[in-house]
C-alpha positions in Angstrom: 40.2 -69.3 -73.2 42.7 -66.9 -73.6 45.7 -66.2 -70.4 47.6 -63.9 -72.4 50.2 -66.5 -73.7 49.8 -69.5 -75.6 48.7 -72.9 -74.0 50.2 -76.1 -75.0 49.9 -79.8 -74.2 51.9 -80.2 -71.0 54.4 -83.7 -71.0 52.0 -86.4 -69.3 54.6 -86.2 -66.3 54.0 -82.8 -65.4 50.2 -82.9 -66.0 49.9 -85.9 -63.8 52.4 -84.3 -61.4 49.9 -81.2 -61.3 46.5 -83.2 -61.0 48.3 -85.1 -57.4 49.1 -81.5 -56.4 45.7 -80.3 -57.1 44.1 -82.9 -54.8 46.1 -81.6 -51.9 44.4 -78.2 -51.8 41.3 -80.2 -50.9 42.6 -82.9 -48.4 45.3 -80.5 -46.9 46.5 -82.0 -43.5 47.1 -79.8 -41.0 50.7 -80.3 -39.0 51.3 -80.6 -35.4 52.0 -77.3 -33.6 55.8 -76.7 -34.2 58.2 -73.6 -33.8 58.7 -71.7 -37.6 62.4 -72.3 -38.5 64.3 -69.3 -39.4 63.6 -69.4 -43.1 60.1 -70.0 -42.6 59.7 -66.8 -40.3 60.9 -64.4 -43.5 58.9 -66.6 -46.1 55.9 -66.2 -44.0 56.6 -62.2 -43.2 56.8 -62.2 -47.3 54.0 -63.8 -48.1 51.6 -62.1 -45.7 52.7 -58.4 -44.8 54.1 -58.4 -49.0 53.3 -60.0 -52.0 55.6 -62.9 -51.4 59.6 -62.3 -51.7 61.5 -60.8 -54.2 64.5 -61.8 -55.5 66.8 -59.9 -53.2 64.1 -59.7 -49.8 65.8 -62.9 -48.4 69.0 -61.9 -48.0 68.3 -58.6 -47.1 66.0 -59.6 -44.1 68.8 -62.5 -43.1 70.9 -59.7 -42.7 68.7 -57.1 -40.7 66.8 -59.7 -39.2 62.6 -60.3 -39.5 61.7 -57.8 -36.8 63.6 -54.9 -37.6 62.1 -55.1 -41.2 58.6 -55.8 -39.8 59.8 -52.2 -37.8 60.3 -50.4 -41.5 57.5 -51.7 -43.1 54.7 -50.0 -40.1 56.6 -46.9 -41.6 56.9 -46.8 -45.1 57.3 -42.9 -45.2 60.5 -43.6 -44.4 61.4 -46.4 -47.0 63.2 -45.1 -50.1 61.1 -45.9 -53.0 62.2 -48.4 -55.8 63.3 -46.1 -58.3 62.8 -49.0 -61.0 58.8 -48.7 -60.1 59.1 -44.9 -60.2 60.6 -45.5 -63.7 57.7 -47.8 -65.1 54.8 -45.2 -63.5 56.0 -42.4 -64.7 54.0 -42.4 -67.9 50.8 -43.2 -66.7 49.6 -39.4 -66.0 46.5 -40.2 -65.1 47.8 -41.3 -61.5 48.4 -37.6 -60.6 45.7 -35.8 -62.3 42.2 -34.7 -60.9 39.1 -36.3 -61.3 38.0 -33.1 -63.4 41.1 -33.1 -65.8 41.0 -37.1 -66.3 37.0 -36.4 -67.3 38.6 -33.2 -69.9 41.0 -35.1 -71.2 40.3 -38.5 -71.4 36.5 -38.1 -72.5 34.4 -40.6 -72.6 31.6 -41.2 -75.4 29.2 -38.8 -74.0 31.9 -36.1 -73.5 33.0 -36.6 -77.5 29.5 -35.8 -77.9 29.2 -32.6 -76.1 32.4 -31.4 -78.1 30.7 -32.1 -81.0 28.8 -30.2 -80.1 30.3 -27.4 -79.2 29.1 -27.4 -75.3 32.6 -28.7 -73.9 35.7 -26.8 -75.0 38.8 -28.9 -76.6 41.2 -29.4 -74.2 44.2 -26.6 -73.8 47.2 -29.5 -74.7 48.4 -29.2 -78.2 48.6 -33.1 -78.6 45.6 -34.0 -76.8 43.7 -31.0 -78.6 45.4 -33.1 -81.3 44.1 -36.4 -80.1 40.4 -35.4 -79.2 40.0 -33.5 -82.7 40.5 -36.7 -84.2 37.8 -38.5 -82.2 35.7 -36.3 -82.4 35.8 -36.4 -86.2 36.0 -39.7 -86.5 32.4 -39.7 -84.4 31.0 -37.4 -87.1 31.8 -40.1 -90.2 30.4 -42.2 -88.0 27.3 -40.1 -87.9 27.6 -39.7 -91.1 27.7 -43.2 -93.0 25.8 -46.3 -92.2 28.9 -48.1 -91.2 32.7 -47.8 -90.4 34.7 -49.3 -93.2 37.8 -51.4 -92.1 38.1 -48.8 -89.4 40.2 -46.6 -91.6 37.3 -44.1 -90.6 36.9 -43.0 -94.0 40.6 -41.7 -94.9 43.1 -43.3 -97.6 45.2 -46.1 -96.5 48.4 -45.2 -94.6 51.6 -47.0 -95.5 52.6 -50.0 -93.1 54.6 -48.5 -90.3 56.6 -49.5 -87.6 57.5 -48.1 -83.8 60.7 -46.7 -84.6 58.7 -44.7 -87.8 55.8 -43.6 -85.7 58.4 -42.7 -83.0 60.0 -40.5 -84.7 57.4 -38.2 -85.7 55.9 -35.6 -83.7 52.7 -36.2 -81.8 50.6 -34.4 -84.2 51.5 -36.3 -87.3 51.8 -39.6 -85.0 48.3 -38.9 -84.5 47.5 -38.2 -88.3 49.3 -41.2 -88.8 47.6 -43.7 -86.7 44.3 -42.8 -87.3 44.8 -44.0 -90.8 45.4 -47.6 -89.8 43.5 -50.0 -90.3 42.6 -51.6 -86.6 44.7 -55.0 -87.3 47.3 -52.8 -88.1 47.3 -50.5 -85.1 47.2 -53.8 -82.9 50.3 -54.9 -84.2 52.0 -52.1 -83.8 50.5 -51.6 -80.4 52.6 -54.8 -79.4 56.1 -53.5 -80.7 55.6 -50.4 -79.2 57.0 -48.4 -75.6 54.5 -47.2 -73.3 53.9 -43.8 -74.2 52.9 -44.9 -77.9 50.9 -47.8 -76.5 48.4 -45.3 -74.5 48.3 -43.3 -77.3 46.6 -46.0 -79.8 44.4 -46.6 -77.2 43.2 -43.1 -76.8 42.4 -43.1 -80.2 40.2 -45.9 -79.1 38.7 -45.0 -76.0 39.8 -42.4 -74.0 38.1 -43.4 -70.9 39.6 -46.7 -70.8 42.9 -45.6 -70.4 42.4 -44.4 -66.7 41.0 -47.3 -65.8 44.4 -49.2 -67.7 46.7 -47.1 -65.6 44.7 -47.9 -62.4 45.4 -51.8 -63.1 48.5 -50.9 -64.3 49.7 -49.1 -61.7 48.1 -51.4 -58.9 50.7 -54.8 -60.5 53.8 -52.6 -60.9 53.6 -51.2 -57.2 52.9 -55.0 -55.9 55.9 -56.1 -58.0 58.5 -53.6 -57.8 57.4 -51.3 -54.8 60.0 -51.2 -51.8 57.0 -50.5 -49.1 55.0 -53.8 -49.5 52.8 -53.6 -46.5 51.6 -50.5 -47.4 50.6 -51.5 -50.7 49.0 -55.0 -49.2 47.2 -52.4 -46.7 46.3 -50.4 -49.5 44.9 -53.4 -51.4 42.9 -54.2 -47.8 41.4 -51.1 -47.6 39.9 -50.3 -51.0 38.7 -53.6 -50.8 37.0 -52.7 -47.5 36.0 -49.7 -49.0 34.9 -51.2 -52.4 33.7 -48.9 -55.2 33.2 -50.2 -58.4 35.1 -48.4 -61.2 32.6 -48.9 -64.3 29.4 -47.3 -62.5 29.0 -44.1 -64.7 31.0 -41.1 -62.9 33.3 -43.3 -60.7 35.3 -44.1 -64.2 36.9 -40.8 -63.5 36.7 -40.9 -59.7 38.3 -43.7 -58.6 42.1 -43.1 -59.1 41.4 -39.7 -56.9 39.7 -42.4 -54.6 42.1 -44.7 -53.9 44.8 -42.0 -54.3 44.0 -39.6 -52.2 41.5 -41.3 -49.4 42.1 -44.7 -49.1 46.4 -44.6 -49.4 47.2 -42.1 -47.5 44.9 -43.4 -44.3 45.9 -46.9 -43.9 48.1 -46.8 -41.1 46.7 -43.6 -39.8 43.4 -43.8 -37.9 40.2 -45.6 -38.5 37.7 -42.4 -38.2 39.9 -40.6 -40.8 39.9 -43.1 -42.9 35.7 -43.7 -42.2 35.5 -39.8 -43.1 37.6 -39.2 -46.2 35.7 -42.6 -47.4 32.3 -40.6 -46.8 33.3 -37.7 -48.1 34.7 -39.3 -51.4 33.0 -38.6 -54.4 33.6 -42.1 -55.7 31.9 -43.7 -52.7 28.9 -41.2 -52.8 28.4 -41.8 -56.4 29.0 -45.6 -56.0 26.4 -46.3 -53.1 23.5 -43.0 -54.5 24.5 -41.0 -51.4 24.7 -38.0 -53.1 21.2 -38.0 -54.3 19.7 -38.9 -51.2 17.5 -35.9 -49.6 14.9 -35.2 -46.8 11.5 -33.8 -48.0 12.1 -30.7 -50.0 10.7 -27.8 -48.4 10.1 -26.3 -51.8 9.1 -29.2 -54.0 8.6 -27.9 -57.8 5.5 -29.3 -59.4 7.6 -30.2 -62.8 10.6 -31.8 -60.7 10.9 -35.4 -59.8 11.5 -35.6 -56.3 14.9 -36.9 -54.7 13.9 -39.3 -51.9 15.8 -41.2 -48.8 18.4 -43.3 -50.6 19.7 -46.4 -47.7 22.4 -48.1 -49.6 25.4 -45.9 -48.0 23.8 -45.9 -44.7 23.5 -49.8 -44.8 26.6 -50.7 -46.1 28.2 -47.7 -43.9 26.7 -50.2 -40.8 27.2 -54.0 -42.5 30.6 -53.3 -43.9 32.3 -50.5 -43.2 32.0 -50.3 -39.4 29.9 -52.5 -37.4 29.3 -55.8 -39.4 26.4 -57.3 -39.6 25.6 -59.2 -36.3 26.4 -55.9 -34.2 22.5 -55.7 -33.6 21.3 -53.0 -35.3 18.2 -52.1 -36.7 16.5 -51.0 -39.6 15.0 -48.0 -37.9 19.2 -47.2 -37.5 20.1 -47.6 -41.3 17.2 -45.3 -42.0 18.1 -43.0 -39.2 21.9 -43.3 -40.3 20.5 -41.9 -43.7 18.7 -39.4 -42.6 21.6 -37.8 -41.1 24.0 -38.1 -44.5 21.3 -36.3 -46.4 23.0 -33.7 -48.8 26.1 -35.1 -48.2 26.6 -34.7 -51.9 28.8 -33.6 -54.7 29.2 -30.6 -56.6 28.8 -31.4 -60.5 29.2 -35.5 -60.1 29.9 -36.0 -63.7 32.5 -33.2 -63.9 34.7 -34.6 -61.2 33.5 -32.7 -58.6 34.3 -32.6 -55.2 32.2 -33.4 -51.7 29.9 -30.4 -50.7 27.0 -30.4 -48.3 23.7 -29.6 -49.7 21.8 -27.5 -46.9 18.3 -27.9 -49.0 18.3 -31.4 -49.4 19.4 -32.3 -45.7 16.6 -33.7 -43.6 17.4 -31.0 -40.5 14.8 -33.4 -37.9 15.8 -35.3 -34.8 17.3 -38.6 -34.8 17.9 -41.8 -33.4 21.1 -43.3 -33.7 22.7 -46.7 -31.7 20.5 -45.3 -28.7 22.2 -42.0 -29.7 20.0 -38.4 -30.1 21.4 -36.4 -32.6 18.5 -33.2 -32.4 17.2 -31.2 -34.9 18.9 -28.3 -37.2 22.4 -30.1 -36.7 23.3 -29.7 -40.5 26.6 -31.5 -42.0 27.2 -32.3 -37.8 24.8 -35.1 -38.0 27.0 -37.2 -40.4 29.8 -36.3 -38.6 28.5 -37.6 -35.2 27.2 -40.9 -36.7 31.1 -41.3 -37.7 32.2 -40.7 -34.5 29.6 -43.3 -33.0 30.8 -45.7 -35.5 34.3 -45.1 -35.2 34.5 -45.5 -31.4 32.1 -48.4 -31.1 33.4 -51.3 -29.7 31.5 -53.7 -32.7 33.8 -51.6 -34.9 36.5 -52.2 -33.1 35.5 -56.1 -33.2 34.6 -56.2 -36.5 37.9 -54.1 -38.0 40.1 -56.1 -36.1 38.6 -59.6 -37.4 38.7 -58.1 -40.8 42.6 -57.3 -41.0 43.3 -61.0 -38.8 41.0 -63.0 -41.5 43.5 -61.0 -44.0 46.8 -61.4 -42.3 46.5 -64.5 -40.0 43.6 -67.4 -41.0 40.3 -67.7 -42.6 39.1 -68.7 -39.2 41.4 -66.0 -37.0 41.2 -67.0 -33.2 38.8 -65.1 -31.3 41.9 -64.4 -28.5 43.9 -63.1 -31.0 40.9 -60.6 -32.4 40.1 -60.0 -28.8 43.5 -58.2 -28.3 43.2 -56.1 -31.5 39.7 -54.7 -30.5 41.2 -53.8 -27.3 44.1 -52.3 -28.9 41.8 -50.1 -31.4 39.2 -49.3 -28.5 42.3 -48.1 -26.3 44.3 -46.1 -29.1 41.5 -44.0 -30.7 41.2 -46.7 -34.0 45.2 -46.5 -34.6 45.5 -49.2 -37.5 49.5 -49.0 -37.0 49.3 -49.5 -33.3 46.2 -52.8 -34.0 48.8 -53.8 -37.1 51.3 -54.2 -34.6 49.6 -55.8 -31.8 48.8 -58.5 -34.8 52.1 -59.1 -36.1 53.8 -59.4 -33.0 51.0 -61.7 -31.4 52.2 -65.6 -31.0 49.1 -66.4 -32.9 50.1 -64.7 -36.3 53.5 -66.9 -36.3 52.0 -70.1 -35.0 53.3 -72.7 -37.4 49.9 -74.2 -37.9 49.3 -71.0 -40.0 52.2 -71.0 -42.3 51.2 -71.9 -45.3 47.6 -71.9 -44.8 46.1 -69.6 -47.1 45.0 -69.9 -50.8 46.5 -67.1 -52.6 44.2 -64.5 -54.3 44.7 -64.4 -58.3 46.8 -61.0 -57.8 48.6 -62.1 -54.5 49.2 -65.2 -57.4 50.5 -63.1 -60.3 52.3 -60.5 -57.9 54.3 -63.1 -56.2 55.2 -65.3 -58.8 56.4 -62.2 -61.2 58.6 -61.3 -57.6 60.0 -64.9 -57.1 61.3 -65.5 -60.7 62.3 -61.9 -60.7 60.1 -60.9 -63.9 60.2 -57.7 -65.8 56.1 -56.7 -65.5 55.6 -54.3 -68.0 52.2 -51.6 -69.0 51.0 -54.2 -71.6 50.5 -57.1 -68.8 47.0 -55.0 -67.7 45.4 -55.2 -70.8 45.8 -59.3 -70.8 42.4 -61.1 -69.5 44.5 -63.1 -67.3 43.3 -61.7 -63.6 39.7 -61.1 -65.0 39.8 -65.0 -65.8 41.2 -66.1 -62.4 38.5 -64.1 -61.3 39.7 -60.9 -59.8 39.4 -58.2 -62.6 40.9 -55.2 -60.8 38.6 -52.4 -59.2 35.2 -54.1 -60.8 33.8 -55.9 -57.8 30.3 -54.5 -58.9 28.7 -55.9 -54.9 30.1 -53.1 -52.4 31.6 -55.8 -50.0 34.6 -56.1 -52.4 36.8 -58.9 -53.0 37.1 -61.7 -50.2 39.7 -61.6 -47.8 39.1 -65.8 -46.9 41.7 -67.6 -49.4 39.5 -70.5 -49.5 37.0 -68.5 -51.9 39.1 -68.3 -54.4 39.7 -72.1 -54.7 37.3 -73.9 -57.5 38.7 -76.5 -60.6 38.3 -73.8 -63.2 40.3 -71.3 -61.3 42.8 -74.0 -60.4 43.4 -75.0 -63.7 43.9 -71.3 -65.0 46.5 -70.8 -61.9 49.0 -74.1 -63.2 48.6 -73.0 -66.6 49.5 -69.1 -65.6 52.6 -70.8 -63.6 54.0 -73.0 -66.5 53.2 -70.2 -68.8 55.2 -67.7 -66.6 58.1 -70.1 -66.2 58.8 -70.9 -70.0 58.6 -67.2 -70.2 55.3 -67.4 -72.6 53.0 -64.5 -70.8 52.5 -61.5 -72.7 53.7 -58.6 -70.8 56.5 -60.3 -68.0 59.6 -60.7 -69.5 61.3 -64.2 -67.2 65.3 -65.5 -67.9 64.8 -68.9 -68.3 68.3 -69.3 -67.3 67.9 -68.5 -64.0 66.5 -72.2 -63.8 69.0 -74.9 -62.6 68.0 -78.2 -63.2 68.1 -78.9 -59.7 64.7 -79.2 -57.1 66.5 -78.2 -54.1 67.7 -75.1 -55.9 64.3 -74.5 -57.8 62.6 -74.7 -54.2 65.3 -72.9 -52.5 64.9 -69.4 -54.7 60.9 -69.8 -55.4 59.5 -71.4 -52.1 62.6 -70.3 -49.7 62.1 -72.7 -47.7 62.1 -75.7 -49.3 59.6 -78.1 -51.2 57.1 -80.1 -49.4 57.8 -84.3 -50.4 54.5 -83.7 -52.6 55.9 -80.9 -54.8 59.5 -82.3 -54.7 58.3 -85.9 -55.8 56.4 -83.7 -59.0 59.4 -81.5 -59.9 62.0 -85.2 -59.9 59.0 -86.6 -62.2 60.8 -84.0 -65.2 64.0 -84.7 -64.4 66.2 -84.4 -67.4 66.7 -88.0 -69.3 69.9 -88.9 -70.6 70.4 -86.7 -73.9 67.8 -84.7 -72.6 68.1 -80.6 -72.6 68.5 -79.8 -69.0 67.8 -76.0 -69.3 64.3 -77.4 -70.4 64.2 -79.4 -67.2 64.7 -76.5 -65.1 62.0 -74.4 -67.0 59.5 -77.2 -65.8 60.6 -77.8 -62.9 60.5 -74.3 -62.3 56.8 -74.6 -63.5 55.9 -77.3 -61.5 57.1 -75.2 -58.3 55.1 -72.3 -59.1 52.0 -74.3 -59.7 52.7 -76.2 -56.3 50.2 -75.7 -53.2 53.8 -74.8 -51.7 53.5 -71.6 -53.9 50.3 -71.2 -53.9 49.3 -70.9 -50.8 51.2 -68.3 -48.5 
């Protein structure tokens, strides 16, 4: 099994040390009820409303104090970004581009195809003109011959060639250049070289899966480097809530719009915008077959197969969007539900096209919603008024409100606490900052008994460990199996009800086992993609605890780090690198 970095027999202390630390995540013990000490209050504002401190959080939050920066974070519109992660995003262009010009550009097979063609046009950019020709040949010799040889695709040998070589051409002949190498070649070179030559060998072999590259890409830099961490935790939340699966046909090229444009921009805004734009999305009505669902054609054609009542939107709309799934509906409701988002559709789904309502394929009869009648000839207005009946119901209100507690607070939230949020949605029209608020500043959320208390998810796991040993996360780190083998590849949760907020589903021996390798990995600096200063590493617990736990080891993790304390002779920089390890794979660490 491959993490990206090399595995190596661990010193029988450490692995012995890891196994006594593993146990605890089964027989935690849960503490008396106690006040948080200082220290604890910012590790515990880190770890759940960011993704776990950085290197310069702690002092910044000793010195404007927890509540202030709890103030900042409800308003990230006002938080200077890091210019550090504005830096590292800046070449991935497929973050600001339409769904329509990431399908152009970045074709996938199908598109190549239709080039060939000659029904698509070449795209208008000399170097991705450049790019695309190049495929696009290279699909005819494939055409052409029984098989590829060496993947040269049929052209002499180029010369060896390094970055600084391939840099210093122009992107036309870089492009002539690379498509002469042969594939081990181009992987070495892949490895040596900056981010804008990186994406461009992987263009040249497949265009498509550099959007989805960026996506992942993008998603670890801004939960590393980004200065408004709740809104990227929120952001996380949301799409999560909102799942859409990004390998299901069109959504490829509709997702980065998705979580861009509808699910961002909404998460502290309010909950029947955020209900809307995710109806509306093209991503979402391609994901759950909304956008084929119709009412009885008036006009059926005798050659054409008939589009029928499609449920899955309308059902997951009710289980987990809104209402959850104990709020007592029925199935006469999802299939009324449906009814009323017929031709709620999109204009030329595999083009990147945007929401439009279909007036022929809407079923224009009287319905029955949640005791509700919506009459007859109501058009696009009968999705609407389903959102507003979901929006405003107090099950939503429930069932939203227990969502973001199970997230922020426990696995098991307290109903009191949920109670209080409901009331705050009901009361404020669904404002997420104002029930976000109500949450944080509730007794319940900084009850000590909760500190600590929840397993990490694998990229709450990589985020924060890259943050506390201040790591320098670059492009390559997304194309490494690591997450996908903890178990959380990003944006492919095929099953709509998206990755689980409860931190005790992400807990089993094989995961376990992949975290404490990832954390001595990361530690001796051996991941591919996160540059770590091993210096930084005192051979000292109390120190080592002190700048990755904050507050302190527990007696279980300290007792494990003193187990690799250096011996007489011994190299005590190597001593700190394991202890270092030892922290990060601690239950102290991983849980937050």
């Amino acid at each position: 099994m491959c993490y990206g970095f090399r595995r190596k027999s661990l010193p029988f202390t450490i692995a012995a040390s890891l196994v006594t630390i593993a146990a605890t995540f089964a027989h935690a013990r849960k503490k008396a009820p106690r006040e948080m000490t200082g220290d604890q209050r910012i590790a515990h504002a880190l770890n759940r409303l960011a993704f776990g401190p950085g290197s310069t959080d702690v002092d910044s939050i000793r010195r404007i104090g927890v509540d202030r920066w709890i103030g900042q974070q409800l308003n990230p519109e006002a938080i200077p970004e890091n210019p550090v992660l504005e830096m590292k995003l800046r070449p991935l262009e497929t973050l600001h581009m339409s769904s329509a010009d990431l399908e152009e550009e970045y074709p996938s097979p199908a598109t190549l195809r239709a080039i060939q063609e000659g029904r698509r046009p070449l795209p208008a950019d000399p170097v991705k003109r450049a790019l695309i020709r190049e495929l696009v040949e290279r699909l005819e010799r494939k055409q052409g011959i029984a098989a590829e040889n060496d993947s040269t695709n049929g052209k002499p040998r180029a010369p060896a060639l390094d970055a600084h070589e391939v840099e210093s051409m122009s992107a036309e002949e870089q492009i002539q250049a690379l498509a002469g190498l042969p594939r081990a070649q181009l992987r070495r070179l892949h490895d040596s070289a900056p981010v804008e030559l990186q994406r461009r060998i992987q263009m040249l072999n497949s265009p498509s899966q550099v959007v989805n590259q960026d996506l992942a890409a993008a998603k670890l830099l801004r939960a590393v480097y980004s200065n408004r961490q709740l809104e990227e935790v929120l952001t996380d939340f949301w799409y999560n809530h909102f799942n859409v699966f990004v390998d299901k046909g069109a959504d490829r090229y509709l997702v980065t719009a998705y979580e861009r444009d509808v699910i961002r921009p909404h998460v502290l805004g309010h909950f029947r915008d955020l209900l809307l734009a995710t109806a509306q999305s093209p991503a979402m009505l391609f994901y759950l077959d909304n956008w084929q669902s119709a009412g009885a054609d008036p006009r059926p054609h005798r050659n054409r197969r008939q589009r029928g009542l499609n449920e899955n939107y309308s059902r997951e709309l009710m289980e987990l969007h809104t209402l959850g799934v104990d709020a007592g509906y029925t199935q006469k409701d999802v299939t009324e539900v449906a009814r009323c988002f017929t031709g709620w559709t999109i204009r030329g789904p595999r083009r990147g096209g945007g929401f439009e309502f279909n007036e022929r394929m809407h079923d224009a009869g009287e319905k029955h919603v949640l005791g509700a009648t919506i009459p007859a000839g109501g058009g696009m207005e009968d999705g609407l008024k389903v959102i507003d009946i979901l929006a405003a119901h107090p099950s939503t209100a429930h069932f939203i409100s227990k969502q973001l507690a199970i997230r922020f607070v426990a696995d098991d939230p307290p109903e009191a606490l949920v109670e209080r949020m409901a009331k705050k949605f009901l009361a404020t029209g669904g404002d997420l900052r104002q029930v976000m608020r109500t949450m944080i500043h509730s007794p319940e959320f900084w009850d000590a008994d909760y500190f600590r208390a929840k397993i990490k998810s694998p990229l709450e796991l990589v985020a924060s460990a890259v943050r506390a040993v201040n790591g320098d996360l670059d492009y390559s780190f997304a194309r490494q199996p690591l997450l996908n083998q903890l178990g959380e590849p990003l944006y492919r949760k095929q099953e709509p009800n998206g990755y689980s907020n409860r931190g005790a589903d992400w807990l089993n021996g094989g995961s376990l086992m992949a975290r404490m390798n990832f954390a001595i990995a990361l530690a001796e600096n051996k991941v591919t993609g996160i540059q770590v200063d091993t210096s930084q590493f005192p051979a000292e617990p109390a120190a080592i605890a002190r700048a990755l736990l904050v507050t302190g080891a527990s007696s279980e993790t300290e007792r494990s780090m003193l187990s690799v304390e250096t011996k007489p002779g011994g190299d005590r920089r190597a001593t700190g690198v394991s202890m270092a390890g030892v922290a990060l794979a601690s239950p102290d660490f991983e849980r937050r």
